[in-house]
Each structure stands twice: as C-alpha cells, then as structure tokens.
C-alpha positions in Angstrom: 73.5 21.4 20.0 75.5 24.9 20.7 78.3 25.0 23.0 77.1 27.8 25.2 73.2 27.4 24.9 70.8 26.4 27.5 68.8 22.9 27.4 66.5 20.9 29.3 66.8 17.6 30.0 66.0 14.5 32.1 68.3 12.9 34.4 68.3 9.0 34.0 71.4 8.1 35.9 74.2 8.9 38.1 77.7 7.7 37.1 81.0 8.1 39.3 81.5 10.9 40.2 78.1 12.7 41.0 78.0 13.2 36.6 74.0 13.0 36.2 73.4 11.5 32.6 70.7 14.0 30.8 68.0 13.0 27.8 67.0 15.8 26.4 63.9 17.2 26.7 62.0 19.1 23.6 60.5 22.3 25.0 58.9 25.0 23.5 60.8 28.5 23.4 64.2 26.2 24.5 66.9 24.5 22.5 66.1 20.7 22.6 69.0 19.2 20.3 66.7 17.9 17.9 68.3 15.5 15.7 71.3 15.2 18.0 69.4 13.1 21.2 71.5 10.5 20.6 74.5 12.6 22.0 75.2 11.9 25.9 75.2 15.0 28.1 77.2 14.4 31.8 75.9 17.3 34.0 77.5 17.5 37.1 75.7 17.8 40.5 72.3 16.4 38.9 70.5 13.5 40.7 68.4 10.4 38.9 64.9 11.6 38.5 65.4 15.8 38.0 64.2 17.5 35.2 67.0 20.4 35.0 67.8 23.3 33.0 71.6 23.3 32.1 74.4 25.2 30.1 76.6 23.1 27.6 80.0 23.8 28.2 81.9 21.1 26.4 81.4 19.1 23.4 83.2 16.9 22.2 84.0 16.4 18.8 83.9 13.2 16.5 81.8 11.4 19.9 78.4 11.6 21.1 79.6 12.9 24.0 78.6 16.6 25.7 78.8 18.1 29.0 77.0 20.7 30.7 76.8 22.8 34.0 73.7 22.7 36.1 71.8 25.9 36.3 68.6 25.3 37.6 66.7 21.9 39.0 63.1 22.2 37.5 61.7 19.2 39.2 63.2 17.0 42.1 63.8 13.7 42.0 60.4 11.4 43.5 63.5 10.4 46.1 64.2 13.2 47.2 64.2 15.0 50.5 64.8 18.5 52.0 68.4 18.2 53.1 69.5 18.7 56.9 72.0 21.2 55.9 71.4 24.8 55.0 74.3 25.0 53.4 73.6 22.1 51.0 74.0 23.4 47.1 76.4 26.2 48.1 78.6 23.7 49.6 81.2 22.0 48.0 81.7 19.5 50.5 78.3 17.1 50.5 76.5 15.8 47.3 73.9 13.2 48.3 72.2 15.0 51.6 68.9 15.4 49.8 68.8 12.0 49.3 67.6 9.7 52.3 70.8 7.5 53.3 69.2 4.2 51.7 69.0 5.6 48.9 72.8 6.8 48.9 73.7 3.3 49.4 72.0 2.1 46.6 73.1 4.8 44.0 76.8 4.0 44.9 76.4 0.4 44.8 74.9 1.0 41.4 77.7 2.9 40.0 80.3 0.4 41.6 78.7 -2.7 39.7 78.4 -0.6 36.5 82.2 -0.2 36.6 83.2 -3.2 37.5 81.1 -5.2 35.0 82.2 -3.0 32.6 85.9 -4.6 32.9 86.0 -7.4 34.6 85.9 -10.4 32.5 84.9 -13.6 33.8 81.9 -14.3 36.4 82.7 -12.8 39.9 80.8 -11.9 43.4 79.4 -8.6 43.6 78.4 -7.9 47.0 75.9 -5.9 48.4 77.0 -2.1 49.8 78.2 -1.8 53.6 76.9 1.2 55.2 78.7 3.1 57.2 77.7 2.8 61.2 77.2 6.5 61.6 75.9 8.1 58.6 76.3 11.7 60.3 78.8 13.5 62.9 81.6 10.6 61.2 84.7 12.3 60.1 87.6 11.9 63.0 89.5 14.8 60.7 88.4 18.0 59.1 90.4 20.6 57.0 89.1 23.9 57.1 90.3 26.8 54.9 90.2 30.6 55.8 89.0 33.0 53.1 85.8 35.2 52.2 82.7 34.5 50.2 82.8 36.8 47.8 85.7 39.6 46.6 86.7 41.6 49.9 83.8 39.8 51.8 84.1 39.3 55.8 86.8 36.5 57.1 85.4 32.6 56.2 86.7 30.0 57.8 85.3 26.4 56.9 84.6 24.5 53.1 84.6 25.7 49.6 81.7 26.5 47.6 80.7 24.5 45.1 82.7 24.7 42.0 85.4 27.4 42.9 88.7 27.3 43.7 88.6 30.8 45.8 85.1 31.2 47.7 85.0 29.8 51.1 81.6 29.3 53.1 82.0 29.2 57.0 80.6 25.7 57.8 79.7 26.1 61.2 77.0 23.8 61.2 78.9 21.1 59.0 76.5 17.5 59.6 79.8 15.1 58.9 81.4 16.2 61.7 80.6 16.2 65.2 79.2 19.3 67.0 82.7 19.9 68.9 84.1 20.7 65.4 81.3 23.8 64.8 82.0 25.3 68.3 85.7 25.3 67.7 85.4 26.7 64.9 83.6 29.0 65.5 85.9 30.2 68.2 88.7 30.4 66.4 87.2 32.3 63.2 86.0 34.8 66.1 89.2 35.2 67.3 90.9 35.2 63.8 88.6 38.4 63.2 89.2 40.2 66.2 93.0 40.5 64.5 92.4 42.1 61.8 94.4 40.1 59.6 93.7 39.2 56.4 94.1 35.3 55.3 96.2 33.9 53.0 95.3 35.1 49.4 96.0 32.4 46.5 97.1 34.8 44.5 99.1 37.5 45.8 100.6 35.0 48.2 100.2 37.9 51.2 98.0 37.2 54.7 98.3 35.3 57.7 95.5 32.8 58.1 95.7 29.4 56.1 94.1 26.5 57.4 92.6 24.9 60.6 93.0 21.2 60.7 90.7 19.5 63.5 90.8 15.7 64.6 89.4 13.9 67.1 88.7 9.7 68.0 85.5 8.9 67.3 86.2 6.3 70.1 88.5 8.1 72.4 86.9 11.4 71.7 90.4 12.8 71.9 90.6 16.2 70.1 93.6 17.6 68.4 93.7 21.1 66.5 96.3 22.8 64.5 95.8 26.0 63.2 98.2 27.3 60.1 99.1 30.3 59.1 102.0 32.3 57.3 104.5 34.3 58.5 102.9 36.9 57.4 101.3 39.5 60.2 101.3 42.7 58.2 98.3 42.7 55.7 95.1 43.2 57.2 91.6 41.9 56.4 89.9 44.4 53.1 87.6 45.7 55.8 90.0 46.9 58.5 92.2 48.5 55.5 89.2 50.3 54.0 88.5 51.7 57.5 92.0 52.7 57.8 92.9 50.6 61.0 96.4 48.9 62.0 98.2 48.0 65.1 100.5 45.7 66.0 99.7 42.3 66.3 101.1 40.0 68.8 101.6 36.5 67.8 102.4 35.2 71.2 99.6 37.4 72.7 96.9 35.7 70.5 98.0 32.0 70.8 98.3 32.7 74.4 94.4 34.5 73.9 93.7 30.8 71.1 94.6 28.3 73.7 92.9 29.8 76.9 89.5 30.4 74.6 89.8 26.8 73.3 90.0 25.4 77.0 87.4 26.7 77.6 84.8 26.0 75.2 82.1 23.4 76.3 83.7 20.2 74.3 82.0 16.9 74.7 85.1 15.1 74.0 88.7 15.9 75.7 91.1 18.7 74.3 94.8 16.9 74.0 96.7 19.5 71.7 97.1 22.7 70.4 99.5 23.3 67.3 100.4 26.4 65.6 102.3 25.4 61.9 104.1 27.9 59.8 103.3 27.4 56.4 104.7 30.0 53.7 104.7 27.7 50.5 102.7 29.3 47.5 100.9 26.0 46.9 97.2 25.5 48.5 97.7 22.4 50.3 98.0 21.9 54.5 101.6 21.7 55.0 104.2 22.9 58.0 107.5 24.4 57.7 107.5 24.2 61.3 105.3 23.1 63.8 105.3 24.4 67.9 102.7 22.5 70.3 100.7 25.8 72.1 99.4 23.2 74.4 99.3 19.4 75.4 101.0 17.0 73.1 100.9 16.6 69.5 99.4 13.8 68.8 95.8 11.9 69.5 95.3 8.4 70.1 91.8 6.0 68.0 90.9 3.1 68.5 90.2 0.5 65.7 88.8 -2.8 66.2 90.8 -3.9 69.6 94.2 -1.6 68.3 95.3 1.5 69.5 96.5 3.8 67.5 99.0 6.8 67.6 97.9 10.0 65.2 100.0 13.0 64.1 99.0 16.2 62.5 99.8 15.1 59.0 99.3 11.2 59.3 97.2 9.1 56.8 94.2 7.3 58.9 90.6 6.0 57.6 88.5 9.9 58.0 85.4 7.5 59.0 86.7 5.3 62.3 83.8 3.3 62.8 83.0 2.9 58.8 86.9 2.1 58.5 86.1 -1.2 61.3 83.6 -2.2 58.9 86.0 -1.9 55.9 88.9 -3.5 57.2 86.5 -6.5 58.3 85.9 -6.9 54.8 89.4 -6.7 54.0 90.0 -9.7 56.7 87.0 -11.4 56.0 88.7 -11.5 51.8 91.9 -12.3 53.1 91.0 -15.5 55.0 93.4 -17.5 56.9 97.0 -16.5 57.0 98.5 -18.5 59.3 102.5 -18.8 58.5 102.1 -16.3 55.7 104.4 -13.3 54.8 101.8 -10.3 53.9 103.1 -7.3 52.3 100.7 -4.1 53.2 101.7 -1.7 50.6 100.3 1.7 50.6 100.6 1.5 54.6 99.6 4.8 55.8 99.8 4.2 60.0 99.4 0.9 60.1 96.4 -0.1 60.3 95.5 -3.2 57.8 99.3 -4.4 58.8 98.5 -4.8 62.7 95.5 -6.1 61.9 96.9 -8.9 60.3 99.6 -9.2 62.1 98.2 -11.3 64.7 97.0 -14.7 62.3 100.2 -14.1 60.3 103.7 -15.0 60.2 105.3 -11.6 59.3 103.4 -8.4 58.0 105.5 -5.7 56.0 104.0 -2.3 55.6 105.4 0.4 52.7 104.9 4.0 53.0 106.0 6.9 51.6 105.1 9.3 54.3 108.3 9.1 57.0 105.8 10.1 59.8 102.8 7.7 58.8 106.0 4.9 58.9 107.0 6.3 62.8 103.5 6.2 64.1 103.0 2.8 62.8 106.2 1.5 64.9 105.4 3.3 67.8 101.2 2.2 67.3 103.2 -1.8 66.5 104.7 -1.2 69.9 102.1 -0.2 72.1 99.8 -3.2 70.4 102.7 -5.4 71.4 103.1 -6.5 67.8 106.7 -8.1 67.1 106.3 -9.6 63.9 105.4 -5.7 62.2 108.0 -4.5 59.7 107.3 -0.7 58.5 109.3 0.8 55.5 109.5 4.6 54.9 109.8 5.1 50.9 107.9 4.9 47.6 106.5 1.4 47.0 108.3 1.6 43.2 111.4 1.5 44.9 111.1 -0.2 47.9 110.1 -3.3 46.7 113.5 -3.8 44.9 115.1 -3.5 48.5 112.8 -6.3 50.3 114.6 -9.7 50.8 111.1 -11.3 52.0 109.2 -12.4 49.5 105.3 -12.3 50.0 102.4 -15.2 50.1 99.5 -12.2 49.8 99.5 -8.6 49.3 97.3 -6.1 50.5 96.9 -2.9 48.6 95.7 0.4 49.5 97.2 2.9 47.1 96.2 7.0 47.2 93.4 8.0 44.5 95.3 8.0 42.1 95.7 4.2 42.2 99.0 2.1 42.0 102.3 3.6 39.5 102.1 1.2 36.5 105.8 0.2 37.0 105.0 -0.5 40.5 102.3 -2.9 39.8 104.4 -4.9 37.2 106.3 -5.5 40.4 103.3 -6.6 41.9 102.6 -8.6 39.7 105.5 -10.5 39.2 105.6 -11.9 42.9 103.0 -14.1 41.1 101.2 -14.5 44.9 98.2 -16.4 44.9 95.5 -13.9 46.2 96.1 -10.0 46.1 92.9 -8.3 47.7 92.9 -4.3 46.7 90.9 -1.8 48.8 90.4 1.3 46.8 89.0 5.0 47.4 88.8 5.8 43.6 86.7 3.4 41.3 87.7 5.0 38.5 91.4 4.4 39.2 90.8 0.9 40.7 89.3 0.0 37.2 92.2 1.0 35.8 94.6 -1.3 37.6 92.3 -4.3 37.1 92.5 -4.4 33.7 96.4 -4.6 33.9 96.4 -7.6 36.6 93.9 -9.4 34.5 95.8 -9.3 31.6 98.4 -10.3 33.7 97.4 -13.3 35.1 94.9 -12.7 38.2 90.6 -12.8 38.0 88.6 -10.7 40.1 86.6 -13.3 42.5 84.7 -11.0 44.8 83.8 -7.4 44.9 82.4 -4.8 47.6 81.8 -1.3 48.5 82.3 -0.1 51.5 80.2 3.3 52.4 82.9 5.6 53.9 81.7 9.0 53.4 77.9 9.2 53.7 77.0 12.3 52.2 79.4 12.6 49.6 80.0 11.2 46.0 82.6 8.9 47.7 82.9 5.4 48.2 85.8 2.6 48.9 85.8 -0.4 47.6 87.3 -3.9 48.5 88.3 -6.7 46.0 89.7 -10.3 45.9 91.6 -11.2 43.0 93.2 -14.7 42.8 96.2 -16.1 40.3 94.3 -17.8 37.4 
C-alpha cells in the first residue's frame, strides 16, 4: 500500500467517531494491498455495509494501521435509506441521516460496548441505548456561521461543509432544528446581503458578519437570537466590490431594520430577545466583547423535568431538552437514594443535575468554571425554591482545595475533553463510595476509567444515552462504586 493511491475496500464496522473500518477489496485495474490485508484502514464518513473507493492519506509506520479519505461510495449499505436532507454529504453537521433511527441506536450502542469492554476490567451492566424522544426538530441551540461556499461565492450563513475549515453551506432546511430556526435564518442572511458587507474572513481578520446563535425551549418555545459581528463595517462582500458599489452603512438603521423583520416573521414559538455582540477576536469561536439587547430581554427560560430554568447567550445547557430529561433520569435513577447526603456536582454548567438532586439530598454543591453558567444556576436555585444549592464559579482543579464540605457521592459531567488528571486524583482521594460519570466523549470517558480503576473504584453499570440523533454523538452514563 501507497500513501496517495486509490483502493477499494469493504466496510465491516463503524468505530467512534464515524471511522468506517475497510477490508480491502482485490479489483482488477485498482490497487488492492495484496500481501498487506492484514493492515487496518479507518476511513472516515464510511457506514457498515459500503463498498467504497478511498484515497490513503496516512500510514502509519511500524503498525498495521492506515487511514484513508472517502472518495466515492460504490455500493450502499443493505440499511440504508435516502436521507431527509438535501444537504446530507455536503454537510458537516449530520453523519447518520441515511440510516433509519433504529439503526442509529444500535450502531452507537455498538461502539459504546466495544469501548467500554475494551477497559473495564471486572463483570459490569451494560445497558441497552436510550433514544432520544424527538429524533428530529431537537436542538434548543444552534450556532450558525456566515461565510461563502466557495472563494468569492455569494454570502452563507448556516453549517460547514464537510471536512473544511472555511466553506459554509446555508442550512436553511437544517432537520435538527425546528422550522422557526430556517425562517429566521433565512431572514437574517437576506438582510445581511442587502448590506453589502462582507463576513468575517479567518484569515485576513476584515468583515462584519460572524455568527448567529439561535435558542429556543423546546418546552417553553421561548426563542432567543444573537447575532455577532465585528466592528468592522468597511469591507464589502467580493461581489458588491467587483461591481464597484459602496455606501455607508448604518449600524443602527439595520438593527433597527433586524428587529422589526424578526417580529414579524411567522414563528410558532414566542420571540423573547434580540442581541447584537461585538466580537473582534482573531480566534473562530462565538464570543462577545460586548453584548446590547436590540429587543426584549436577554435571556430565555426551559423547562427540565418539573425545574425551571434561566438561559443566557453563552450558558452551558443539555442542546437536546427532552433527550437531556431522559439522561438525567438515568443519572437519578444510578444515583439512588440520597437522603442526608452531601453531593458534589462538578462540571455544573447551569445547574441542572444539582437541582435535580437537590430535593432527596442534604446539600448539593455545583463547580463551574463559566462565571455566568454559576449566576444562572443561583438565580434558576432561586426561582425553583432550592435552599440547600451551593454554586462555585472556578476551575474544579482548584476549587476543590477551597471546599470545607466533604462529599458522600459525586456527580461528574466534565467538557469533551474529560476530567484534568490532577483534578481527578482529587476525586479520587475523597474515597466516596459511588461516583456516577455522565460523559459526551467515549473516547475521553475511557480514559478517565482506567485511572479510577486503578485507583480503587469498579465500573457497575453502564448506558448511553442518544442525545444527538443524527450525528456521530452520543452521551453516556456510568456507576462506579469504591471496591
């Protein structure tokens, strides 16, 4: 095998994330890798049951590892369906639409038991997969980037395409979200146009549109939107350069224009805010310098399991409400009785495993780094009328050396990335009888599992949890106990 060269091959599984597992195939006229089909080729994108043509772009020496980039599917999977989306294969944002939603399930909860087995080291539950309640129109949040489609293309405004850092498609038919997300979209990339202004280029760091960010309660159907932008209002779009147009734009003339178009689009659910934030930071990530509320208030209020909750424009909350009820069962439904028991939540985000608790426990304290994520959770404590609530702004490492409490359980839900090593020797030396871990990364949640069972703790029960139908994603929820 040739780095470089085309192959075909046969995909026989799927591991985390989305990486198909090829056998090659020997094919006249085609590089086969005869006498090297013992080497393992991940191809990215690939689903159990394609026959696919790909490019190997990495190999890796002194392993029997390879990987390759998908080029061409030659034959679907027998599974396989037309997906709902016509965007799906160009978008980056769904991997699993052509594959009925039972099927989903099943592939996750497949890869989820492969890890796990792989590194847990005594007998354990593995439970079957929890589907998500809504497989379709479920994210309560949405980040949606302005760019073009191709070099000095029209004004985008919605997802990237798949595989690349700088292309954006405009996803105004997006099947995750609900339909109110598509018509303000839609509305706001008209209007974004009518400017002339170009966005925000990664490179050159020059152009005015960023980001729009659009929430809304899957229960409350309360919707929030924040568009970003630079300061910039003096490079204009490719198209209105080449044609040699200018004028002066009017930023308080087109919020003004924004908010009165947005109030009156047809919106099932209720329109609560309108934010404009200032971002000029050379980084590609949703941030504000400054944000001004155009209209209504800035925040939006969900509704989780009996609890009412407070959201802000840069908050942590579960992207799936009614998949995050089913989740946080599971988390409850681990955690068992609690009566008279001091619970640590750490990795709090808003709240929302802490209030849940709060009410069968003696004390719950919640640890989060984000200082705004820590105020919504007091003020959402308060409204719940929660007393017993403690919330901590700062990084878990560090706060935990400040905490005169000491726990009886801990509850963790830590970023991707999973838990700081040095953090979870802290963890771990509270020496608390049950920990129970909920997890949006498998990858990193194996990780951390070998350290705490090498550290005293076996893994008792294990399940997913199907937050993001669609996608490659997946939580999970697990039960450890001291040994």
């Amino acid at each position: 095998m040739k780095k470089g060269m085309e192959y075909i091959g046969a995909v026989e599984r799927v591991d985390f994330p989305n990486k198909g597992l090829v056998r090659m195939i020997p094919v006249e006229g085609c590089e086969d890798g005869s006498g090297e089909k013992d080497i393992r080729v991940t191809v990215k994108g690939a689903l159990k049951g394609q026959k696919i043509r790909f490019r190997l772009t990495k190999l890796h020496k002194g392993s029997k590892k390879a990987e390759g980039r998908l080029l061409e599917v030659l034959e679907p999977a027998p599974q396989e369906i037309k997906a709902p989306c016509s965007l799906f294969g160009s978008c980056g944002g769904c991997a699993y639409q052509s594959l009925p939603y039972e099927e989903q399930l099943a592939l996750k909860e497949e890869q989820i038991k492969r890890l796990m087995d792989a590194v847990i080291t005594g007998p354990y539950e593995f439970m079957p997969i929890r589907r998500s309640p809504q497989p379709e129109h479920y994210r309560n949040k949405m980040e949606f980037s302005f760019g073009n489609g191709q070099k000095n293309g029209p004004l985008a405004l919605g997802l990237h395409k798949k595989g690349s850092f700088y292309d954006i498609l405009t996803t105004d038919q997006c099947r995750i979200v609900h339909e109110d997300y598509n018509l303000i979209l839609k509305e706001v990339l008209a209007l974004a146009e009518e400017t002339g202004l170009a966005h925000f280029h990664k490179i050159t760091h020059k152009g005015y549109f960023r980001h729009l960010v659009i929430r809304r309660g899957q229960k409350t159907g309360e919707i929030l939107i924040n568009l970003v932008t630079s300061s910039d209002t003096e490079t204009r779009s490719a198209d209105d350069a080449g044609q040699g147009k200018s004028g002066t734009f009017c930023e308080e003339a087109f919020f003004q224009t924004l908010c009165r178009r947005l109030q009156a689009l047809p919106l099932e659910g209720r329109l609560v805010g309108i934010l404009h934030s200032r971002n000029n930071s050379p980084a590609d990530i949703v941030a504000s310098e400054e944000t001004t509320v155009l209209y209504g208030t800035d925040h939006f209020y969900e509704e989780l399991l009996g609890l009412r909750f407070k959201i802000t424009p840069f908050s942590f909350f579960q992207t799936n409400s009614l998949g995050a009820e089913v989740l946080y069962r599971t988390a409850r439904e681990f955690i068992g009785e609690a009566d008279g028991k001091v619970v640590f939540d750490l990795y709090s985000g808003t709240g929302t495993i802490a209030q849940m608790m709060a009410s069968v426990a003696k004390k719950v304290i919640g640890v989060e780094i984000v200082e705004e994520a820590v105020e919504a959770a007091k003020e959402n404590a308060k409204e719940n009328g929660l007393a017993n609530c403690e919330f901590i702004a700062g990084d878990v490492l560090k706060v935990l050396d400040t905490i005169e409490e000491r726990p009886d359980l801990i509850v963790l839900d830590p970023p991707r990335d999973g838990i700081h090593p040095r953090a979870l020797e802290k963890i771990i030396a509270y020496g608390v009888e049950h920990l129970v871990y909920i997890s949006c990364k498998p990858t990193s949640l194996q990780r951390d599992l070998v350290t705490l069972q090498e550290n005293g703790y076996c893994v008792k029960k294990v399940c997913p949890v199907d937050e993001f139908p669609m996608t490659a994603h997946v939580e999970s929820v697990v039960l450890l106990s001291r040994k």
